[in-house]
Structures are given as structure tokens and as C-alpha cells.
C-alpha positions as CSV (number, residue, x, y, z in Angstrom):
1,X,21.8,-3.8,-1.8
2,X,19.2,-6.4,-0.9
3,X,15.5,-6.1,-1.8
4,X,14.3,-5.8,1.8
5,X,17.5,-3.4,2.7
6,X,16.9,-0.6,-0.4
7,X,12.9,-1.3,0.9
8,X,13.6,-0.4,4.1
9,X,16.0,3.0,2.9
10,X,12.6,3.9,0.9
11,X,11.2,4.0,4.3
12,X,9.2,1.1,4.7
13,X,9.4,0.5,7.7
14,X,9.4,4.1,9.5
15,X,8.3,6.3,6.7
16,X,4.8,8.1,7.6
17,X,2.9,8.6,4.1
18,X,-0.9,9.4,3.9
19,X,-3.6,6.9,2.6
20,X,-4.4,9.0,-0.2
21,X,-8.4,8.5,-0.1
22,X,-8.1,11.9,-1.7
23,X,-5.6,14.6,-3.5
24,X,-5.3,16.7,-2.3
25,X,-5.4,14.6,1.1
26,X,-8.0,16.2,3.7
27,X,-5.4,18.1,5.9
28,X,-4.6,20.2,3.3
29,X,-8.1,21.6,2.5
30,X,-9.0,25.4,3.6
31,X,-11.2,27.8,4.6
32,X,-11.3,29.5,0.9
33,X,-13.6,26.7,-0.2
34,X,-16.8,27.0,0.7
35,X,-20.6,27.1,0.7
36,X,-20.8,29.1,-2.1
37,X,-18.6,27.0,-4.0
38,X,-20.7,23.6,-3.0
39,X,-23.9,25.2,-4.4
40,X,-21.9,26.6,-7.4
41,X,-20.4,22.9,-8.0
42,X,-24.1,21.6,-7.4
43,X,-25.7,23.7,-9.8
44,X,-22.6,22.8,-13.0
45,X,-23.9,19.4,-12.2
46,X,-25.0,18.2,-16.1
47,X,-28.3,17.3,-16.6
48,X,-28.8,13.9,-16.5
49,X,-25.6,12.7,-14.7
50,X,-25.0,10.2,-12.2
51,X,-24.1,11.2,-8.8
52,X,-23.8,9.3,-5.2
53,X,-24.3,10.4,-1.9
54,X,-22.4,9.5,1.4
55,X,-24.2,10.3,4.7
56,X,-22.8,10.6,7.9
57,X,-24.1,9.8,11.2
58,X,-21.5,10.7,14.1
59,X,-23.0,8.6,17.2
60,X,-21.9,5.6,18.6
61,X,-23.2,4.1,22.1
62,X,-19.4,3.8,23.2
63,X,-16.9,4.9,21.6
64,X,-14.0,2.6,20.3
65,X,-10.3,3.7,21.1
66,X,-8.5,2.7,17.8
67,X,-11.1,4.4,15.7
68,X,-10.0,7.6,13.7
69,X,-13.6,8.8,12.6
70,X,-15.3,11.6,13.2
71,X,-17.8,10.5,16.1
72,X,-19.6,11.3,19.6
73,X,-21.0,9.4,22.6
74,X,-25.0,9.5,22.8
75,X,-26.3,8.2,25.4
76,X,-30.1,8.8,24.8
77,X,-31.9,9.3,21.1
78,X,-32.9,13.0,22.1
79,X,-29.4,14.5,20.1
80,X,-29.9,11.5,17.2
81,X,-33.4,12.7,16.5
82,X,-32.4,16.3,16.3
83,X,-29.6,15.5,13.7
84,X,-31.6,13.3,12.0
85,X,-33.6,16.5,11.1
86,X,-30.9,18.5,10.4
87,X,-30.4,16.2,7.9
88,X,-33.4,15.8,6.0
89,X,-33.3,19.8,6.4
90,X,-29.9,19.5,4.6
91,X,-31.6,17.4,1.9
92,X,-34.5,19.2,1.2
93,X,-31.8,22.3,0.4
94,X,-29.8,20.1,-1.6
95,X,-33.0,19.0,-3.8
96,X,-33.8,22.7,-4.4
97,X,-30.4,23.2,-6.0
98,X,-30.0,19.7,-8.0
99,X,-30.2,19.8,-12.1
100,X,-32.8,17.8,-13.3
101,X,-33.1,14.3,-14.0
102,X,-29.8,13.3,-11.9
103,X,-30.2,9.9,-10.6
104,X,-28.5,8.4,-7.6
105,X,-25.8,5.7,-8.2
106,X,-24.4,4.8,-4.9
107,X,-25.7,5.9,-1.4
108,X,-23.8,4.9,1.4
109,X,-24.4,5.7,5.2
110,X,-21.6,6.0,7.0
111,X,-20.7,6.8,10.8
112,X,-19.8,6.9,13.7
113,X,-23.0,4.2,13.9
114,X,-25.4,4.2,11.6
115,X,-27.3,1.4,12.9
116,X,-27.6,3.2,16.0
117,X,-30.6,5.0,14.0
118,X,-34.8,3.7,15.4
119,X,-36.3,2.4,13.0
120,X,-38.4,5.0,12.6
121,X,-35.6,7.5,11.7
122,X,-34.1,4.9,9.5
123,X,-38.0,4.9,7.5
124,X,-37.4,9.6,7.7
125,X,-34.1,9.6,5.9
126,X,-35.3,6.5,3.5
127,X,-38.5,9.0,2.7
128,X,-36.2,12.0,2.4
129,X,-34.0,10.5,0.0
130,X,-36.4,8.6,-2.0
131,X,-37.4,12.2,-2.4
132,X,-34.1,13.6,-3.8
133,X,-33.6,11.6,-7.0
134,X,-34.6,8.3,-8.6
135,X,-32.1,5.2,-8.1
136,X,-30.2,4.5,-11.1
137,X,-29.9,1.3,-12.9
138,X,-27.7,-1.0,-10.9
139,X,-27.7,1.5,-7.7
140,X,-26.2,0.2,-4.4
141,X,-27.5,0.9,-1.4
142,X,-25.2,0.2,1.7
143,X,-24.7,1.1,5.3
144,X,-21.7,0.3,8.4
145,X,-23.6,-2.1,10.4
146,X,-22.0,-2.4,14.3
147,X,-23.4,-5.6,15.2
148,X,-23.8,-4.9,18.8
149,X,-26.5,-2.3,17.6
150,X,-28.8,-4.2,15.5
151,X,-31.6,-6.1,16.0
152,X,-34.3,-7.4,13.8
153,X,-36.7,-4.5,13.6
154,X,-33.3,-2.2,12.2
155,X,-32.6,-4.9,9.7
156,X,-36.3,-4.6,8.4
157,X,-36.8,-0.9,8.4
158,X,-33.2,-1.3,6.7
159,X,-34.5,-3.9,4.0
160,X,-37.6,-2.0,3.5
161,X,-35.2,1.4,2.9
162,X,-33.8,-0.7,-0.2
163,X,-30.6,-1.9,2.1
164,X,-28.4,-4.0,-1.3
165,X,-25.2,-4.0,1.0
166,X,-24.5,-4.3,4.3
167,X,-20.8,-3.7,5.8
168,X,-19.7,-4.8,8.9
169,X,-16.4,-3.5,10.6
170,X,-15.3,-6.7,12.0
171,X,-11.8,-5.4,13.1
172,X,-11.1,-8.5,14.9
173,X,-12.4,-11.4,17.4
174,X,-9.5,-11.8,19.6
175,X,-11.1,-11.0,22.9
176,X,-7.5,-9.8,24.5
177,X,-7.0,-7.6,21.4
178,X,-10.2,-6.4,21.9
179,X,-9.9,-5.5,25.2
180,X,-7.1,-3.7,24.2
181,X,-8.9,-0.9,21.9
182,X,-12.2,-1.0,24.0
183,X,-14.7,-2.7,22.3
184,X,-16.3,-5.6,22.8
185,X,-17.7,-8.3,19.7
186,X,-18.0,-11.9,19.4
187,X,-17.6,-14.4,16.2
188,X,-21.1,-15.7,17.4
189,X,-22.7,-11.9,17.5
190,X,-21.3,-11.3,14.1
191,X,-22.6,-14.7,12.6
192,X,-26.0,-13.8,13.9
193,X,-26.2,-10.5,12.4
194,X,-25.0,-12.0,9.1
195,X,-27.9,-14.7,9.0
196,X,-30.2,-12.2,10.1
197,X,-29.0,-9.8,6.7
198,X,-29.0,-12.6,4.4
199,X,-32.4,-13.7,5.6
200,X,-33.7,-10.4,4.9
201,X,-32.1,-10.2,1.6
202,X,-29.3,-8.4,1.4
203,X,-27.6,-9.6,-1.6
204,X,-23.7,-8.1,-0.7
205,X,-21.5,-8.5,2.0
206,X,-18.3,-6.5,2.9
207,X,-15.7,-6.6,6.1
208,X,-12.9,-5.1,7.7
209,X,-10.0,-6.3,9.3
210,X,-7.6,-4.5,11.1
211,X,-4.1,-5.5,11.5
212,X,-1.2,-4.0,13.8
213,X,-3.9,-3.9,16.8
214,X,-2.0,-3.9,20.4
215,X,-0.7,-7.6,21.2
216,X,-1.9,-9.1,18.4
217,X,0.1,-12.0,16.9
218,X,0.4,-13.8,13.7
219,X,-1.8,-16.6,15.3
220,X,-4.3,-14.3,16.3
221,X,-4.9,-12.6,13.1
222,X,-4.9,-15.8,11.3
223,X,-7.7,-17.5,13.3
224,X,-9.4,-13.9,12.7
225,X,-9.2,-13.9,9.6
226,X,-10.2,-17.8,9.1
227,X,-13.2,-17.0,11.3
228,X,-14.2,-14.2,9.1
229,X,-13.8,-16.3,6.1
230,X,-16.3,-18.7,7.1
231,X,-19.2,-15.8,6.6
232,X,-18.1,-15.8,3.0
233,X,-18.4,-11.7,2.6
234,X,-18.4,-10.4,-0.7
235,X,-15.5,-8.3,-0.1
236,X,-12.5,-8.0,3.0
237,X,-10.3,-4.7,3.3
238,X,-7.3,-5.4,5.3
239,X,-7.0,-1.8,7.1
240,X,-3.8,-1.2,9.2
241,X,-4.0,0.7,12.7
242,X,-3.1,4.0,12.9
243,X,-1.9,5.3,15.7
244,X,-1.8,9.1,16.2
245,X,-2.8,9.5,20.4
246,X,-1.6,13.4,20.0
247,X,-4.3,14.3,17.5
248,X,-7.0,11.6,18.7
249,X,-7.2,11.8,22.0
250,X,-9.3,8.7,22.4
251,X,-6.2,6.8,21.3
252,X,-4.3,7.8,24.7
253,X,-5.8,4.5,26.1
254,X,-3.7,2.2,23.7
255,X,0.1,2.3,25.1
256,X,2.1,2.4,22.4
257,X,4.5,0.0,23.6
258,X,1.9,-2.6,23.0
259,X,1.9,-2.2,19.7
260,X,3.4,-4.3,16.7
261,X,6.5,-3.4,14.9
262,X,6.5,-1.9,11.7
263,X,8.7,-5.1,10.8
264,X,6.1,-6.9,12.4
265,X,3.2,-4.9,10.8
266,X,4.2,-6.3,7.7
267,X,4.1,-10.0,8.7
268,X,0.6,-9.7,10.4
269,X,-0.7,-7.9,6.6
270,X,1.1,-11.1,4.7
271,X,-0.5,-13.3,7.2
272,X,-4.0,-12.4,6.6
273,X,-3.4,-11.5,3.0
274,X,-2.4,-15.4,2.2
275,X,-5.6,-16.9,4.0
276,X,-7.6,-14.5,1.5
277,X,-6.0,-15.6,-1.8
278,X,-5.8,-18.8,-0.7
279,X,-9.9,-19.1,0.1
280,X,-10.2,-17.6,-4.0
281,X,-10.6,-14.2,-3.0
282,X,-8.9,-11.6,-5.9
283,X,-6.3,-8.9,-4.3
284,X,-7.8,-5.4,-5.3
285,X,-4.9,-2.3,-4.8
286,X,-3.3,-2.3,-1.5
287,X,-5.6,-4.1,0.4
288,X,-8.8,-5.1,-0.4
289,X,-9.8,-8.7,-1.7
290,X,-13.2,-10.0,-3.7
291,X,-14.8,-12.9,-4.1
292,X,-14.7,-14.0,-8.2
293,X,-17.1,-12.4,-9.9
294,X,-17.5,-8.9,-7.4
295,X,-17.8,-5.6,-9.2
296,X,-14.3,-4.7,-7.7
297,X,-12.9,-7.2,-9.3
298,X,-14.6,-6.5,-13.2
299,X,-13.6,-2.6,-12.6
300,X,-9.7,-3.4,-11.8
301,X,-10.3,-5.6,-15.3
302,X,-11.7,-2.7,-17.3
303,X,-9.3,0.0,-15.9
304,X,-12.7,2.1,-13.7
305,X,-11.6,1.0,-10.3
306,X,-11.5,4.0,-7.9
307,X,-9.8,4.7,-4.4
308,X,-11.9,7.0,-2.6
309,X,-13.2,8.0,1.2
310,X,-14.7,4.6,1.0
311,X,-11.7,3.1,0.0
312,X,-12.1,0.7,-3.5
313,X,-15.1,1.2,-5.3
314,X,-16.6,0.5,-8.5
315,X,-18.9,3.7,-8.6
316,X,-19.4,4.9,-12.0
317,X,-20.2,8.7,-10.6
318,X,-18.2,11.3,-11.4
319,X,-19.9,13.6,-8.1
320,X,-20.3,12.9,-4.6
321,X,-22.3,14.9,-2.1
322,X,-21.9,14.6,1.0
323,X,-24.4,14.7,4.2
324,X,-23.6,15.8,7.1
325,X,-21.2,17.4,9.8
326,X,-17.9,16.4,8.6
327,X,-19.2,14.9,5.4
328,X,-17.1,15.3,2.2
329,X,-18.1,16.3,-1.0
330,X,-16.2,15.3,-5.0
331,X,-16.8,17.5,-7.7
332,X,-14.7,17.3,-11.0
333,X,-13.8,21.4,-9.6
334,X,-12.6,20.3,-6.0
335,X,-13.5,18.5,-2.9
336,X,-16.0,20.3,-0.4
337,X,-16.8,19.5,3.7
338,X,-18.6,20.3,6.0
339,X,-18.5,21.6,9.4
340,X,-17.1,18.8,11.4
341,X,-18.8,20.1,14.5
342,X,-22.2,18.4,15.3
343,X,-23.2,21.9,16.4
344,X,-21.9,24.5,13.6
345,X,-23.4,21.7,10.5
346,X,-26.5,21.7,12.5
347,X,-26.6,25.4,13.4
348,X,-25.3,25.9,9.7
349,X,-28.3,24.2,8.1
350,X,-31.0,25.5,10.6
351,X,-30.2,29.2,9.1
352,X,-31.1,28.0,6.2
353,X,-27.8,27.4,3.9
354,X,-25.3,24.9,3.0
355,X,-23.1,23.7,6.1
356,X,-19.9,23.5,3.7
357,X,-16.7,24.9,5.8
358,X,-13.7,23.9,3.7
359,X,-12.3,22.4,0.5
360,X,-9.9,22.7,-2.3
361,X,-10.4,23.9,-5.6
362,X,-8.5,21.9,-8.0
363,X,-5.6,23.4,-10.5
364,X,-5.1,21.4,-13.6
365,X,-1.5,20.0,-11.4
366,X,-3.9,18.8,-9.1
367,X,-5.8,16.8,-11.3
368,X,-2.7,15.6,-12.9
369,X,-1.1,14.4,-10.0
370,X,-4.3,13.1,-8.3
371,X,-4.9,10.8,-11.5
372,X,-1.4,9.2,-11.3
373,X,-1.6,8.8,-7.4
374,X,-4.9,7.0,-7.9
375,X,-3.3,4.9,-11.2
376,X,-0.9,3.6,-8.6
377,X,-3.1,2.9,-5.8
378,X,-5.2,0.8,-8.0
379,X,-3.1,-0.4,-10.9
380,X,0.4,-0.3,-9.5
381,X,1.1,1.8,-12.9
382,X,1.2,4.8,-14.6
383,X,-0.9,4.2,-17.6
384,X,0.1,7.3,-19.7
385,X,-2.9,7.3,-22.2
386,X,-5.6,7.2,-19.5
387,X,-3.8,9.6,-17.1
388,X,-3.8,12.2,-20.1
389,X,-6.9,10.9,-21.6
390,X,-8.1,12.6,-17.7
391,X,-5.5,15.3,-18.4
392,X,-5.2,16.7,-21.8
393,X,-2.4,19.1,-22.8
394,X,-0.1,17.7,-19.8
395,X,1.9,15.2,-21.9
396,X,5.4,17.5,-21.3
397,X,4.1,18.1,-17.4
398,X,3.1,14.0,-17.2
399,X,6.8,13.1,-18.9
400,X,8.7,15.3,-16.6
401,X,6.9,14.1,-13.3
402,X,7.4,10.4,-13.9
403,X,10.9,10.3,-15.2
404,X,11.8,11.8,-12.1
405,X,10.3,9.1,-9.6
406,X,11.5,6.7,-11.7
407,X,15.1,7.9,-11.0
408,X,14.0,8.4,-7.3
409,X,13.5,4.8,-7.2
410,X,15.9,3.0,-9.6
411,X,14.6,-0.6,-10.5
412,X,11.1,0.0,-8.3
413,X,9.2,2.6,-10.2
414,X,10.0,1.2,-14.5
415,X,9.5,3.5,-17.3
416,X,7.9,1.8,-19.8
417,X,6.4,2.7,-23.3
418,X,3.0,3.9,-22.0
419,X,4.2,5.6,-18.5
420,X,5.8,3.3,-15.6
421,X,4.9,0.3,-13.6
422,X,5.8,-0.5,-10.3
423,X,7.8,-3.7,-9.7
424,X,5.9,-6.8,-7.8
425,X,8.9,-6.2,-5.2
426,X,7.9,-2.8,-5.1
427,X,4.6,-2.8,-4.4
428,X,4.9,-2.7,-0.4
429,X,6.4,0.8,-0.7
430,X,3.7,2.2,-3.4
431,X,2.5,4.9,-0.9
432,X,5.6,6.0,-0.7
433,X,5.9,6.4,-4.5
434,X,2.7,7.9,-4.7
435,X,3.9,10.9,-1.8
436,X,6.9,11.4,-4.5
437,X,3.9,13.3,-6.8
438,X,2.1,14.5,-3.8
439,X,3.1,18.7,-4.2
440,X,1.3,19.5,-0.9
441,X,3.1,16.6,1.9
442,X,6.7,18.0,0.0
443,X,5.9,21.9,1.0
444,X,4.4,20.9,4.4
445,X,5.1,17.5,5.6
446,X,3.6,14.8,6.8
447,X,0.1,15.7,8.5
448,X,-2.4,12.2,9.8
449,X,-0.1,10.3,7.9
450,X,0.7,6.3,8.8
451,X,3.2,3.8,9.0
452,X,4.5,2.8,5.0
453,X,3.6,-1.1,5.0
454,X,1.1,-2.5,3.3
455,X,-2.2,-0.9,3.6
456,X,-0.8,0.2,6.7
């Protein structure tokens, strides 16, 4: 059998396999996780530690078709403000339950649209959180910037805030493509906004991509991606579209016949992935590329790299709290988040608790399984020593769970004297691999799952 043929019987063309930002993966969480267990997990925190903090603001002027995150029209700052409260209410409670002398490693503000924040709020969470804990050495600071809702006087209540990263979800500058999944942003806007950052300070830059967008050709992509290699960002992820219209309704406006093939997926990924590497930029996992030098790049090196919600990161922090309605929570016991509802967080935290409406608490298979999915997310291996170093006691368990994907997928998945590696041939199908551990998609199927190519 031909590469591309026993590929394609793997399911990489028409296999749907999740992302695996998480193991358990988010679908699978439940109702028996909760606030109590959030402010249990807070207060096993050890003294001292490191933690980061991701905080979530839902709005967005207009809201883009392709776009899978949790999010809401505002058209006026009346419901902003009010959450923007909520969640300096939610912080306050979170400082009244946080071990001493924690420090903060990595904030990030995530949306929906941050930047659709006054500056004046912008200044009310910066005060709140300076509040919380002291920075760490080497903290990062960053925030999704939409370019069609910034302006000067964000950028310098921003800068002010201790902005160290700014990251800007390009998607794309085809205007026909953009058309296509309702939104609206020129190379010229973006270039502006990135002068503008730079000029302010902001020492990092990171980008998005998307690829198997409706109509979009190889040409297309390329000049995208050429155009976005001109700003010379820190870091590009190369995400694919997913397109699930039944359980995101705003995708009903993208026909689905206008969409790429999965075939054809594939070649846009390549495409884009070969102007990267060949502008110097390192391939990180999947999907994601780095400029020499990026902390991505030294983590990979030194075996720390990490796939989480925010995809690759370098985050030494063992904990991450989320902020939030929908926000998600790590804790070494499980994963923890909140109400995605604008109205239950917010009603949540004004009666004066934790807004925490499911999670999972991990078993020690869990933690087993979740350390060899992220080994081949971000290694393409199985490194036995440091998945058991993670896992101690589970050397039979470990043994038994990779002997059998490596006779699930003969010459792709290869034993080898300290766990298994996957093949460079392979590498295209490694989230189907990785669902081969996944204990929770095999008892229930496949739930927000995507297309098997590359990053797809």
C-alpha cells in the first residue's frame, strides 16, 4: 500500500478527531465538577508557586461567521461595563482564596474582543489584577487584538497595563474569502495596528492564519501568507477551519459546498507551511512556526513545550485560572469552567461565590493518557522516561497502551527503546494517533471534532 493510500485508510482525509487543547477534551467535562472543587483546587495551590491567568471577554462589535468561540454581539458599552465588574468582583473572590506569595507567570486576555474594552476599563482590570499577585520574573503579558477595534488611546492604556504581547488573528486578507465568513480587514489596517504596537513597545508579536476558508485557493493563501510575513511576527499558528453549522449556528452562513476538500485542505496547510520555513521560521507541533530564537522554539529544545487552550506555549505554570463566563480553569487535580452564559457567570459571582459550572477530576489514566497525547502533539514521540517521570508507578499501564497503537498503525507509530516515535510520513495523521489513547472519544464518539489534516 502506498504512503498517501494507508494515510488516507487511517482517515486522513475524512476522519473527525478533536484538537486535543485538553484531556480530557472540553465536551466531555460534567456537572460533578464544580465550585467547590475550584476553591478546593485554589486553596492546594503550594505556597510560592507560579500560576497564570486567562481572562475572557465575550463581545465583539460583529460577530464573524467562521469563529467557534464563545462570544456575543454588543452594540453599546452599557453590557461591557457591567461584565467588566463582574469581573473584578470575580477577582477580588479569587484573591481572598489564593495561597500566599503566588506570582503570576502568564496573563492572557482572551475573547470574543478584548480590545473592544475603553480604555478606562482596560486601566479597572489592569488595577484589579495588579492587585491579585506580583508578576513573576520573565512574566508575559498578552491580549487578541482585532484590528478594526483599536485605536491609539487602547494601545496606550494597553502599554501602560504592562501589554509584552500583542496577538492579532489575521485569518486572512483575501477580500472574496473574507466576504465569505463575514468580516471585513485589510493588509493596510493590520500594518497600521502593528506600527502602532511596536511604537508603543510591545516587544512580541504573534498571528493566525486560517486555512480551508470557503473559496480559497493555493494562490490565495500564499499571497496571505507572504503578506503576513512581511510584518515579521514573532510567532504564526496555521489554524484549519472547522466547520460544524449544526452546533454553531452562526456558521449556517458559510455553504458548505464552498468549502475546500479535505484533499485540498492539505495542500492549502503545505502551501502556507513552506513560505514559513522558508522565511527561517522553526515548525513548532502541528502547526505553529517561530522566529529563531522565540521561547517556543528553546521549550521544544528542552522538552517543556506545552499544547494548551492557547494552543503552544512555553508557560512554566503548573495552574491556570480562569476568568470569566466560559473561562477554563488547569489544576494538576482536573480542569474547571465556568458558566458559559454571560448571565449565570455574572449572576453566579454577584451572589457572592465562584461561577465554576463543570469540569473533570482527573484519575491517574487520565493523567497518563493526557501526558502521552500532549508528548505527541508536541514531540511527535512518546518519550517513556518523561511520560512516567509525570506518571510514576504506570510503567506496566504505559507499556501496554503504546504497544497497542503501535500495532494499530504498523510502520507509523515505531517502538523504540524509550517509548515510540512517530514517522516523518506519519506526522499528518498524529491526531488520529493521539484519539487511539483518548478513553473518552472511544466510549462516546466524536463530539466538536475536525477534519484529520494537518492542524486541521
Amino acid at each position: 500500500m502506498c504512503q498517501k493510500s494507508q494515510l488516507a485508510k487511517l482517515g486522513l482525509f475524512d476522519a473527525k478527531v478533536p484538537r486535543y487543547t485538553s484531556y480530557p477534551t472540553v465536551p466531555h467535562f460534567g456537572p460533578l465538577v464544580h465550585a467547590a472543587h475550584f476553591q478546593s483546587w485554589i486553596g492546594q495551590i503550594p505556597k510560592g508557586s507560579r500560576i497564570s491567568l486567562y481572562l475572557h471577554v465575550p463581545f465583539c462589535r460583529n460577530l464573524c461567521w467562521f469563529c467557534m468561540c464563545r462570544t456575543q454581539g454588543a452594540r453599546s458599552d452599557a453590557p461591557i461595563s457591567a461584565y467588566v465588574e463582574t469581573l473584578k468582583q470575580e477577582i477580588s473572590l479569587l484573591q481572598r482564596h489564593l495561597p500566599v506569595d503566588v506570582t503570576l507567570s502568564r496573563i492572557h486576555w482572551g475573547g470574543g474582543t478584548p480590545t473592544i474594552l475603553a480604555p478606562e476599563m482596560v486601566r479597572d482590570l489592569a488595577e484589579a489584577l495588579a492587585g491579585l499577585a506580583p508578576l513573576a520574573s520573565g512574566a508575559e503579558f498578552s491580549v487578541e487584538i482585532d484590528p478594526n477595534e483599536f485605536d491609539s488611546p487602547r494601545c496606550d492604556a494597553l502599554m501602560a497595563a504592562g501589554l509584552t504581547r500583542a496577538s492579532i488573528g489575521v485569518q486572512g486578507f483575501d477580500a472574496t474569502t473574507q466576504q465569505e465568513i463575514g468580516r471585513q480587514l485589510s493588509y493596510d489596517r493590520v500594518v497600521q495596528v502593528v506600527d502602532m504596537l511596536r511604537q508603543g513597545g510591545v516587544r512580541d508579536l504573534s498571528t493566525d492564519l486560517l486555512f480551508g476558508l470557503p473559496h480559497q485557493s493555493l494562490e490565495q493563501i500564499r499571497q496571505s501568507t507572504r503578506q503576513l510575513l512581511t510584518l515579521s511576527p514573532d510567532r504564526i499558528a496555521l489554524y484549519g477551519y472547522k466547520h460544524l453549522p449544526a452546533m454553531i449556528r452562526r456558521q449556517t452562513m458559510i455553504r458548505s459546498e464552498s468549502l475546500p476538500k479535505p484533499e485540498d485542505r492539505i495542500e492549502l496547510f503545505n502551501a502556507a507551511r513552506m513560505l514559513c520555513l522558508e522565511a527561517g521560521y522553526q515548525q513548532i507541533g502541528l502547526d505553529s512556526f517561530a522566529r529563531p530564537g522565540d521561547g517556543l522554539i528553546q521549550a521544544r529544545d528542552q522538552h517543556h513545550l506545552k499544547r494548551g487552550f492557547q494552543w503552544y506555549s512555553d508557560d512554566p505554570a503548573e495552574v491556570l485560572i480562569g476568568l470569566g463566563a466560559s473561562a477554563i480553569s488547569r489544576f494538576p487535580q482536573g480542569f474547571v469552567q465556568n458558566a458559559p452564559s454571560t448571565a449565570r457567570y455574572m449572576a453566579a459571582i454577584a451572589a457572592g461565590g465562584f461561577a465554576a459550572a463543570r469540569g473533570h477530576d482527573l484519575t491517574d489514566d487520565d493523567r497518563l493518557r493526557g501526558e502521552i497525547i500532549k508528548a505527541l502533539f508536541c514531540a511527535f514521540a512518546i518519550p517513556k522516561d518523561r511520560v512516567l517521570a509525570q506518571c510514576p508507578g504506570q510503567e506496566t499501564r504505559f507499556d501496554a497502551l503504546v504497544s497497542q497503537a503501535c500495532a494499530a498503525f504498523p510502520g507509523l507509530l515505531v517502538k523504540t527503546k524509550n517509548g515510540a516515535l512517530v514517522t516523518e510520513e506519519a506526522r499528518a495523521i498524529t491526531r488520529v494517533i493521539a484519539r487511539h489513547f483518548d478513553a473518552y472519544e472511544a466510549a462516546g464518539g466524536a463530539a466538536l471534532s475536525a477534519p484529520a489534516s494537518p492542524a486541521a
